[in-house]
N, C-alpha and C positions, 0 to 999 in steps of 0.2 A: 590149123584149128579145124575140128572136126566140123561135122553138122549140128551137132546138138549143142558145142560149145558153143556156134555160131547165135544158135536159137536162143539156150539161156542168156548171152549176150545181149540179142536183141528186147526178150523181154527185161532183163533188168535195165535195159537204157531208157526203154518206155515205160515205166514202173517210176524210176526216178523223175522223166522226165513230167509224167503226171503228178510227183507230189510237188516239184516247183512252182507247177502251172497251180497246185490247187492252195500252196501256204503264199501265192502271188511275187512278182521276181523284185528285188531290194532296188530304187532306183536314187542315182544320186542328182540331188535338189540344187538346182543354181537358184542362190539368192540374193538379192539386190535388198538391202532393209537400212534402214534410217538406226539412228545409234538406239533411239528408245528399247525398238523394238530388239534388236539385237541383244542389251544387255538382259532381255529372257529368254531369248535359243541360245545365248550361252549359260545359262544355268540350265534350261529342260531341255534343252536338244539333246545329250547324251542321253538320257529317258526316251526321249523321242526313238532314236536310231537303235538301242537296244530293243525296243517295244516292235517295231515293225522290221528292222531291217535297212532302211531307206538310210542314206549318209545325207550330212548336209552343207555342203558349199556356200560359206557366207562373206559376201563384200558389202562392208558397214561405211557410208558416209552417208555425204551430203545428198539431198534428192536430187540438186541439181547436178551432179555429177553423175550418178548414174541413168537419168533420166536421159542424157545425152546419147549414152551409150544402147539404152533401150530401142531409141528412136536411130540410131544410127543401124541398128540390126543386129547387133550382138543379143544369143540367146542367155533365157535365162527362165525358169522355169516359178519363181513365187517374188512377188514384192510388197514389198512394207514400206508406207511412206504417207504424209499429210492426204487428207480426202483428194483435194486440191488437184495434186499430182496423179492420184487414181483416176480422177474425173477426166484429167487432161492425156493420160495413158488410155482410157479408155474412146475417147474421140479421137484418137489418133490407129487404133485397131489393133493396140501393142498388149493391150490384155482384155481376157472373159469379162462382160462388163458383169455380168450375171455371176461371178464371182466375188464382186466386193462387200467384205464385209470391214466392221470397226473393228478393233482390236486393244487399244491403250487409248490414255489420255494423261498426259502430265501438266501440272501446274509450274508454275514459273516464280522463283525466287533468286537471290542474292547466294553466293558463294564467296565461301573466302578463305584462305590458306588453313591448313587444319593447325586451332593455335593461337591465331591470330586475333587481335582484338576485335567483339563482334560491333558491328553496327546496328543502331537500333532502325530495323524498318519496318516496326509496327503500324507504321501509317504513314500517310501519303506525305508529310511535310516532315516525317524524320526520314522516310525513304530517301526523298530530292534531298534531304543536307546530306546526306552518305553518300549519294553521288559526286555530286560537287565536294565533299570534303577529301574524297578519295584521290590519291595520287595519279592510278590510272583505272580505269575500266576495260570493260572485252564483253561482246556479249555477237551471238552469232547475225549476220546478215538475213534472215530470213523474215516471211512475212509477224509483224508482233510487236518485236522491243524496239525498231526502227522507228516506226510509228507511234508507238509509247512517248519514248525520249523526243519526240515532235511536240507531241501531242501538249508533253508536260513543259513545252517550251525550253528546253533543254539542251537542243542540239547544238546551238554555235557554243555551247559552255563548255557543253563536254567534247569536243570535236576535235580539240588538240592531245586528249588526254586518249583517246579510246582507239585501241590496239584491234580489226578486224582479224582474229583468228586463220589462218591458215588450213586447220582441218576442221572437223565436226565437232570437235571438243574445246571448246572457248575453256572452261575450266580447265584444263590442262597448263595454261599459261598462267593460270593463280595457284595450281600446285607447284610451279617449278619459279612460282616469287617472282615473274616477269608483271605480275598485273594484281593490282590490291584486291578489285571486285570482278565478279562477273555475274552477269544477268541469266540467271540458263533455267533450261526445263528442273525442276528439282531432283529429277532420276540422276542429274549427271554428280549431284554433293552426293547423292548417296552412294555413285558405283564408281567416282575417280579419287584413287589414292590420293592422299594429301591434301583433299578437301574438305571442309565441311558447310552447312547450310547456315549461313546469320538467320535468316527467315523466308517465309513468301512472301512474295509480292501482297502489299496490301490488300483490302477486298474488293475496294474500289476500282480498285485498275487491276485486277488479278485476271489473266486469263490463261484460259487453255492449249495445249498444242497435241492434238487429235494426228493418230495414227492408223490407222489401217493396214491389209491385207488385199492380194487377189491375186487370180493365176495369170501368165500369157497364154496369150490367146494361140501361141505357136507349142508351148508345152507337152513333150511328150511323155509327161510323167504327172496329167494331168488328177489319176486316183490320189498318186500319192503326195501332191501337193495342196490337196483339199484334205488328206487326212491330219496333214501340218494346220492348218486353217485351222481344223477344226481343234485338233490338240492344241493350238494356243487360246484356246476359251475352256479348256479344260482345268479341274481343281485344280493341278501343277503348277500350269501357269498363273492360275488365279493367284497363288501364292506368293509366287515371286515376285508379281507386278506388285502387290501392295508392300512387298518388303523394299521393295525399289523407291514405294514415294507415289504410284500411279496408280490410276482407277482402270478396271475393265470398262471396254464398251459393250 
């Protein structure tokens, strides 16, 4: 190679090399996210990923399952998950506290096999007979419908009858006719095959299950996972969350 081959070499490598640095380099996102959230980076993340470039790595369960592995040291680069768990990731040093923001919120109703005769739980006292009337139940272990079913003095009734779910999707087991009802966030009748929603939770005992967003605090992909942040409070997302059943925060 000549001299000058050598030269035009040189500048076309630094030439390329400045337009990467200036259209910024594609990075891919480790993500730990709770199922809500998840079922809208599976609808706009392909948006996402064409729009900037950045790919996104997504492992969707339970919080406590990956909350193990957060604190254990496994990296990871954006999570979505109850306040709760943000509040307790962030006393812990595992993520920017100064990054949390809200993200979703889902309400909480009855699911049942798509098909299936509906129950009426328009109210608190036809709610508790479709419990009790129901062959069996499922609703997930987490902070809410445990205490509910306390609350409404409930629990030694249903105790023999209710099936704790295995993964993150208690309605999955009333898709596949192991379980008459289940108790879940409403997003899960909207986005699991084979299910549909009888109703919500009354208004009297209807509550919400709040999700959030934030970075780790080890994150070395920390622009482009604030641009993620930020694109899930964007129109796209806005849209999806409400076709799912949830409200933006």
């Amino acid at each position: 190679m000549t001299s000058r081959q050598y030269l035009v070499s040189f500048l076309l490598f630094g030439f390329l090399s400045f337009a990467i640095q200036g259209q910024g380099y594609a990075d891919e996102l480790k993500i730990f996210t709770s199922r809500a959230v998840a079922t809208v980076l599976e609808k706009i993340g392909p948006e996402f990923e064409k729009g900037t470039g950045h790919k996104l790595n997504l492992t969707t369960g339970l919080s406590s399952e990956f909350v193990g592995r957060i604190n254990a040291g496994e990296p990871f680069d954006v999570v979505a998950a109850p306040p709760p768990v943000l509040d307790s990731l962030a006393n812990n040093g595992k993520i920017a506290a100064d990054s949390k923001t809200g993200l979703v919120r889902s309400a909480n109703g009855v699911a049942i096999r798509t098909g299936a005769p509906k129950p009426d739980v328009s109210s608190l006292e036809n709610f508790k007979r479709a419990l009790l009337d129901a062959k069996s139940i499922t609703y997930l272990p987490v902070p809410g419908v445990p205490q509910l079913i306390e609350r409404l003095g409930l629990k030694e009734a249903l105790a023999a009858k209710t099936t704790i779910p295995k993964t993150d999707l208690s309605s999955e087991l009333v898709a596949k006719g192991e379980v008459e009802l289940a108790i879940v966030p409403v997003t899960q009748a909207f986005t699991t095959p084979g299910v549909e929603l009888a109703g919500p939770l009354p208004s009297e005992i209807q509550f919400y299950t709040a999700f959030g967003g934030a970075i780790s605090a080890n994150s070395k992909s920390r622009d482009a996972a604030a641009e993620l942040l930020k694109f899930l409070k964007g129109s796209s997302a806005l849209r999806v969350i409400k076709e799912q059943g949830m409200e933006p925060i």
